[in-house]
C-alpha positions as CSV (number, residue, x, y, z in Angstrom):
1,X,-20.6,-3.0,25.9
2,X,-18.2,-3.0,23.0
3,X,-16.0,-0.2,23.3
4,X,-15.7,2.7,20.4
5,X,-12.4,2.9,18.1
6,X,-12.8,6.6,20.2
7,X,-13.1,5.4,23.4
8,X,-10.4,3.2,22.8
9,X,-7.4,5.5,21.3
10,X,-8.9,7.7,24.4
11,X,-7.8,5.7,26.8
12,X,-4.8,4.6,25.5
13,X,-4.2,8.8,25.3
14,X,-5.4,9.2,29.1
15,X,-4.5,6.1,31.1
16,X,-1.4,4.9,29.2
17,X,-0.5,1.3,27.7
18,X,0.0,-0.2,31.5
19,X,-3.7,0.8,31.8
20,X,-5.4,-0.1,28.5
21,X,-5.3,-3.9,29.0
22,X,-8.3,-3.1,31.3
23,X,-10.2,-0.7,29.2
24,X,-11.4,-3.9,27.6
25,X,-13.0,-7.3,28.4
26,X,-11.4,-10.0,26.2
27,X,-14.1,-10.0,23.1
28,X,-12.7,-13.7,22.0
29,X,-13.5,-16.9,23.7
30,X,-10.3,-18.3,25.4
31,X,-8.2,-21.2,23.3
32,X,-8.2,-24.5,24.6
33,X,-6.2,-25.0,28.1
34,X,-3.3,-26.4,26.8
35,X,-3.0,-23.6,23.9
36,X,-2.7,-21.0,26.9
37,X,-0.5,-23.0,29.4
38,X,1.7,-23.0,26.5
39,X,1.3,-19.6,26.1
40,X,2.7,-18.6,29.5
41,X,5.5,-21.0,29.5
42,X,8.3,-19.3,27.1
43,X,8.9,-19.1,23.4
44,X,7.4,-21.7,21.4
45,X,9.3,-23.2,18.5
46,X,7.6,-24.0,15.5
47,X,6.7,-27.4,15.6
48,X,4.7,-26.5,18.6
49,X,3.5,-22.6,17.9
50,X,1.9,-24.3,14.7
51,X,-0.7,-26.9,15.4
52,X,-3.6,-24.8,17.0
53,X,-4.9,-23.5,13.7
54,X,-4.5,-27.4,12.2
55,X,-8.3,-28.6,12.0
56,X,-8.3,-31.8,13.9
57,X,-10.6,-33.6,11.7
58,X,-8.7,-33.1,8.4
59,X,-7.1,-36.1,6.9
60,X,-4.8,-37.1,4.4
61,X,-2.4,-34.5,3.0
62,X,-4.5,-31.7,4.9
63,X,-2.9,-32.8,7.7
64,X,1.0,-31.4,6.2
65,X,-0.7,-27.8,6.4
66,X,-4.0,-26.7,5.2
67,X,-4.4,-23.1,3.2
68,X,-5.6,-19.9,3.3
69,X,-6.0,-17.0,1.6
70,X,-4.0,-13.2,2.5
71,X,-6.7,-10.9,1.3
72,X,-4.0,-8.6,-0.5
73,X,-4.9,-11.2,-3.2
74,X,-7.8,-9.3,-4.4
75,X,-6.3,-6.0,-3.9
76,X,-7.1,-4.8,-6.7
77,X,-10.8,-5.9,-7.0
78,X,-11.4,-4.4,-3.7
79,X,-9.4,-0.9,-4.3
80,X,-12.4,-1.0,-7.3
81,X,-14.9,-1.7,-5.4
82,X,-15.5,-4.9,-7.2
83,X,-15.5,-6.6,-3.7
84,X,-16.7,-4.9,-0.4
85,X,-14.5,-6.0,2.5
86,X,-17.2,-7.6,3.9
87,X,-18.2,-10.6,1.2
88,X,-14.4,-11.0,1.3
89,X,-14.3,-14.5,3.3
90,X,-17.9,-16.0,1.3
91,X,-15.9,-14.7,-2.0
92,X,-13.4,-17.1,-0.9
93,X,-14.9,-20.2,-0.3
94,X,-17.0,-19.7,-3.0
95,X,-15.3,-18.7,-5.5
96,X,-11.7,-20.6,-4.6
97,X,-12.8,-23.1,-2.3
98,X,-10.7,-22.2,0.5
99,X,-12.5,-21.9,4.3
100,X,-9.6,-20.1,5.8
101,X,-8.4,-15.9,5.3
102,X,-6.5,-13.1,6.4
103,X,-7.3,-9.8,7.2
104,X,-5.4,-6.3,6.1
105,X,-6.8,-3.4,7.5
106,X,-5.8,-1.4,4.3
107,X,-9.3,-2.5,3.0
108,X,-11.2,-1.4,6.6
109,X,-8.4,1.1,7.8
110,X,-11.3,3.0,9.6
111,X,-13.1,0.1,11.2
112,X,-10.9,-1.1,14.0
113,X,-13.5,0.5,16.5
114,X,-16.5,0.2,14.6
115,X,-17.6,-3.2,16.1
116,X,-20.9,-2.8,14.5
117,X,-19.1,-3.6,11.1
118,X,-16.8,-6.0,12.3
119,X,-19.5,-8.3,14.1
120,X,-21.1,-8.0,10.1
121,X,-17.4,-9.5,9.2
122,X,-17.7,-12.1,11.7
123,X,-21.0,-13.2,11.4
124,X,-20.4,-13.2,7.4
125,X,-17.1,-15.3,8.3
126,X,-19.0,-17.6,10.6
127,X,-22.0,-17.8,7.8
128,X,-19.8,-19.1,5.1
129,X,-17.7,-21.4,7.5
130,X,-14.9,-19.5,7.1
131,X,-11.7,-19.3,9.8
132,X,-10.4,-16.2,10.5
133,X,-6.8,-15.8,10.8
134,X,-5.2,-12.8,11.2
135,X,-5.1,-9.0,10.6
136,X,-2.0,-7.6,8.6
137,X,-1.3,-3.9,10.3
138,X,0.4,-1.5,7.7
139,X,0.5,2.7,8.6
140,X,0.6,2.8,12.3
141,X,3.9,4.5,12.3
142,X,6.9,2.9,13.1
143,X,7.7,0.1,15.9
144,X,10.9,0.8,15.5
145,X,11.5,4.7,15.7
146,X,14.6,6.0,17.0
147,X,12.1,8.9,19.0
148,X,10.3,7.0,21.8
149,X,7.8,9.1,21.9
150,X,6.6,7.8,18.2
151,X,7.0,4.4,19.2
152,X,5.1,4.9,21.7
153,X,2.4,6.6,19.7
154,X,2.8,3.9,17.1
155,X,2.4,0.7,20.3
156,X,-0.6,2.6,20.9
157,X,-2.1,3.1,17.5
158,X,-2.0,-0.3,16.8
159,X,-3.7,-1.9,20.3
160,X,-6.6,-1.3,19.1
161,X,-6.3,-3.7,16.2
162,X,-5.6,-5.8,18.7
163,X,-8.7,-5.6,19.9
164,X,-10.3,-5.8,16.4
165,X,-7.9,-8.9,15.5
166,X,-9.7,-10.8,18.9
167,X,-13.3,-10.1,18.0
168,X,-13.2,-11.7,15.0
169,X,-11.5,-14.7,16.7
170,X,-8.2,-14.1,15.1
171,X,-4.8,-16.0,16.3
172,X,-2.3,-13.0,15.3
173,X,-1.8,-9.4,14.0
174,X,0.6,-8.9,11.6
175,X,3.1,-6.2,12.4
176,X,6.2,-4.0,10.5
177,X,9.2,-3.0,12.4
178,X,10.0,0.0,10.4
179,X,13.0,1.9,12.1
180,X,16.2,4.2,11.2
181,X,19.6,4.0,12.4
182,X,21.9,1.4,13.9
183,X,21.0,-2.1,12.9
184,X,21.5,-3.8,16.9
185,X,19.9,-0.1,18.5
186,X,17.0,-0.8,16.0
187,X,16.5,-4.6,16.7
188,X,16.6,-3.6,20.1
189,X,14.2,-1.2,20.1
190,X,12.0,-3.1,18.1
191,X,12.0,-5.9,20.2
192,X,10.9,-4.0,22.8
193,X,8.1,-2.2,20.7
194,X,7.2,-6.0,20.1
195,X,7.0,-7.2,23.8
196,X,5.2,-4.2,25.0
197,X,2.6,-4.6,22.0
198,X,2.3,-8.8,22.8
199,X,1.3,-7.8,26.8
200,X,-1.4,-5.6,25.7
201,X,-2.2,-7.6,22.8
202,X,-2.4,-10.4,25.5
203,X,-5.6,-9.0,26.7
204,X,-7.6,-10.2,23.4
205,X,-5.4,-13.5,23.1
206,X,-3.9,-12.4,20.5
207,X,0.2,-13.1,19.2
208,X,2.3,-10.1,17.6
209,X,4.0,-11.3,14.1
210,X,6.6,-10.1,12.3
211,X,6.6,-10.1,8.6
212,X,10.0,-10.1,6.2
213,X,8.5,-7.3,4.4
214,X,11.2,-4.8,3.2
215,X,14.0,-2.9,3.9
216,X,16.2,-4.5,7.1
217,X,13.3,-7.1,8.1
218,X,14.1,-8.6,4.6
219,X,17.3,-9.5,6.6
220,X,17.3,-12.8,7.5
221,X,19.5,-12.8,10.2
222,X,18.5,-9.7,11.4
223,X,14.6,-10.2,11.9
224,X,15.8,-13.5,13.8
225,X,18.0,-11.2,15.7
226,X,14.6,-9.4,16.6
227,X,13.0,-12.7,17.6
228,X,15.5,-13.8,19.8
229,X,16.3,-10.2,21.7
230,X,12.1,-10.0,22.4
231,X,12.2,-13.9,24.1
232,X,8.1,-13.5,24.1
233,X,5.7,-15.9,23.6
234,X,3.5,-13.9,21.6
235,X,5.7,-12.6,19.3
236,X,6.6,-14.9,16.5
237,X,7.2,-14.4,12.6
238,X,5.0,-14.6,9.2
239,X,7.3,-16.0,7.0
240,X,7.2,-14.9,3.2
241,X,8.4,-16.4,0.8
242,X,8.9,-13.4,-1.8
243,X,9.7,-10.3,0.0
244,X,13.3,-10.7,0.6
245,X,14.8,-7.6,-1.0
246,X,16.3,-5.5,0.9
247,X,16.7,-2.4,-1.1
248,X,17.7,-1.6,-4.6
249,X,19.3,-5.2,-6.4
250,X,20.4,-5.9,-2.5
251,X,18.0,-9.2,-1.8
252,X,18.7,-11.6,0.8
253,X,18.7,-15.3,0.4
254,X,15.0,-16.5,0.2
255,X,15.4,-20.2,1.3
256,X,17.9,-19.6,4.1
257,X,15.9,-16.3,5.2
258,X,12.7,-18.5,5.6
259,X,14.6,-21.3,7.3
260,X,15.6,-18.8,9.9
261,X,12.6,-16.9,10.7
262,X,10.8,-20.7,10.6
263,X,11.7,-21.6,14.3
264,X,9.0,-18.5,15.3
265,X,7.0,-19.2,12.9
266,X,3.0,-18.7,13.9
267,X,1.7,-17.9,9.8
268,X,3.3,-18.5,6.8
269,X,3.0,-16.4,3.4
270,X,3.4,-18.5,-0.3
271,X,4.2,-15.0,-2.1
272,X,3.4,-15.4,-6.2
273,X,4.3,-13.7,-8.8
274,X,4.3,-15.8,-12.0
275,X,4.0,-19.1,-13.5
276,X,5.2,-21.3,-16.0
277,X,3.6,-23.8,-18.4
278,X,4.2,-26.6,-15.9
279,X,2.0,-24.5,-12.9
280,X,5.4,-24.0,-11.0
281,X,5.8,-20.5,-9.8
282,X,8.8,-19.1,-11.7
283,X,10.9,-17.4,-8.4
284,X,10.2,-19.5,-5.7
285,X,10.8,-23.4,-5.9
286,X,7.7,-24.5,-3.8
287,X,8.6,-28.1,-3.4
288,X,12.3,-26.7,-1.5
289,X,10.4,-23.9,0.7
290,X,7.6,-26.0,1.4
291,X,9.7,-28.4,2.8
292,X,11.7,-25.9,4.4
293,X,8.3,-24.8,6.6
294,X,7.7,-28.4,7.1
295,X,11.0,-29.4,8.1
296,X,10.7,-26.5,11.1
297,X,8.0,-28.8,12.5
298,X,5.4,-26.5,11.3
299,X,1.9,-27.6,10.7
300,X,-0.4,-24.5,10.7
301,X,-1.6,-22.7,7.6
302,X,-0.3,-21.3,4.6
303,X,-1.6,-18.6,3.0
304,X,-1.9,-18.0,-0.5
305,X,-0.4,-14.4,-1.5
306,X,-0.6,-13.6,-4.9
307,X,1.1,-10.5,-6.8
308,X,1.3,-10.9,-10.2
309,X,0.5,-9.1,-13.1
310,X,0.5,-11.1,-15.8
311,X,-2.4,-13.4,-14.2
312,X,-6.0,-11.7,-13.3
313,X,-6.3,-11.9,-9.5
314,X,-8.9,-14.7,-9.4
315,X,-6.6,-17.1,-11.9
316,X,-3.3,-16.1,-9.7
317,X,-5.2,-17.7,-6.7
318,X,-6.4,-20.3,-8.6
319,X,-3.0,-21.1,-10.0
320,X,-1.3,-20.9,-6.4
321,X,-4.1,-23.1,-4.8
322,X,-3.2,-25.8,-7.1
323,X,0.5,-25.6,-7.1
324,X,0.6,-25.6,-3.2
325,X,-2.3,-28.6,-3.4
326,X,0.0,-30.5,-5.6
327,X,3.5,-29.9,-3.7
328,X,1.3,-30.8,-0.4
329,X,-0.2,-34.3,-2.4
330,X,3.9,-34.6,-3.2
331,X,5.8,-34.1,0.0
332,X,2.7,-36.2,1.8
333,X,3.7,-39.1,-0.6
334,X,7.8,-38.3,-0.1
């Protein structure tokens, strides 16, 4: 029987992380046997982490990457309650075409137990033809607190998205590494935080990925620091292309931040802001990044994040669909 969102942070209370892993039957079918040898054989670089979510039957310049859609696209329809959560994947292959999404559990923040609702998401998912992703984990404290005892809390609060992330057949969950302090103390706490997570997240087969998203994982260098110091399998990045500032006017190089977070690479973010007259986003040069991401080997999706405000939310996707179709048609012809 599916466990409860109670049960769950129960036993994670009670028995501890070690024992959680068998709270819990694995809720997803297991990938193919390859997929988990390679799994449980050492890092992966990109070329390799980023094939399973490549349909095998697509052709032509599908085959470079296909796309997807980060639901933080629409966050302001669903805040509304213009969209309910759950028509979000049949909202997006209707309305933009696109048969691939991912998660944030800002719009379901009190469902990761509630498997009730989330077998409603996957059916609706599965209804619509719709792929699944990933979940992108914000507000479960901080992977990289100085105090182990948050940390722990915070590996614990977010296992059970874990389990969430695997019922509905995701790949990944997308985590922060939000910490204080000394910059090596904090990468190494946080790749700790991030190899514990990856075990218990193991149980759901399930990957841990890292997001530049503010603050010292804008850094580059740093978050590749991270990467290397947790040497997991399961842990990899989500590369953005946008959300390189650091703090203040501080921002880190976009195209060299990408190309070094590339070789972990499981999920990859085409941030937008804005748009000129020629349909080229005005602060990231997509036919450079794009083939940045490519030339990393990586052939898994990329997902459509757009931020804008001078757009509606609908025409921002619809603007970013095309651009990244028509840079894909491009570097397929290059």
């Amino acid at each position: 029987m599916p466990i409860t969102r109670r049960e769950l942070i129960g036993c994670a209370t009670t028995l501890g992380l070690g024992a959680l892993a068998g709270c819990v039957g694995s809720t997803r079918p297991p990938r193919d046997a390859d997929a988990n040898a390679d799994a449980n054989t050492g890092p992966r670089t990109a070329a390799a982490a980023s094939t399973a979510g490549v349909d095998a039957g697509r052709n032509g310049d599908d085959l470079l990457f296909p796309i997807s859609l980060a639901q933080w696209s629409l966050h302001r329809t669903l805040f509304a309650g213009e969209l309910d959560a759950l028509d979000f994947p049949r909202h997006a292959q209707e309305r933009f075409g696109i048969d691939a999404v991912e998660y944030v559990n800002a719009f379901f923040k009190h469902k990761a137990g509630d498997f009730a609702w989330l077998e409603r998401l996957r059916r609706g998912a599965d209804d619509a033809g719709v792929t699944s992703l990933l979940i992108m984990i914000d507000g479960e404290g901080a992977l990289g607190d100085p105090d182990d005892a948050a940390r722990r809390v915070a590996i614990e609060k977010h296992v059970k998205w874990a389990a969430a992330a695997g019922f509905l057949g995701c790949h990944a969950m997308r985590v922060n590494v939000a910490g204080s302090g000394d910059p090596d103390a904090w990468r190494d706490r946080a790749a700790d935080s991030l190899r514990r997570l990856a075990d218990l997240a193991a149980t759901w087969d399930v990957d841990v990925i890292v997001e530049n998203h503010g603050g010292l994982s804008s850094d580059g260098a740093w978050l590749a620091s991270v990467m290397a110091a947790a040497d997991h399998p399961r842990v990899g990045t989500l590369p953005d292309f946008g959300n390189f500032r650091i703090e203040g006017d501080r921002w880190y190089d976009r195209y060299l931040g990408v190309e070094q977070l590339m070789p972990w690479a499981k999920a990859v973010s085409a941030k937008s802001h804005d748009f000129d007259q020629q349909g080229n986003e005005t602060h990231t040069d997509y036919r450079r990044m794009l083939g940045i991401v490519l030339a990393a080997g990586y052939r898994g999706h990329v997902g459509i994040e757009y931020e804008g405000g001078e757009l509606s939310e609908a025409d921002g996707i619809e603007a970013t669909h095309v651009l990244l179709q028509r840079v894909r048609a491009e570097l397929a012809r290059a």
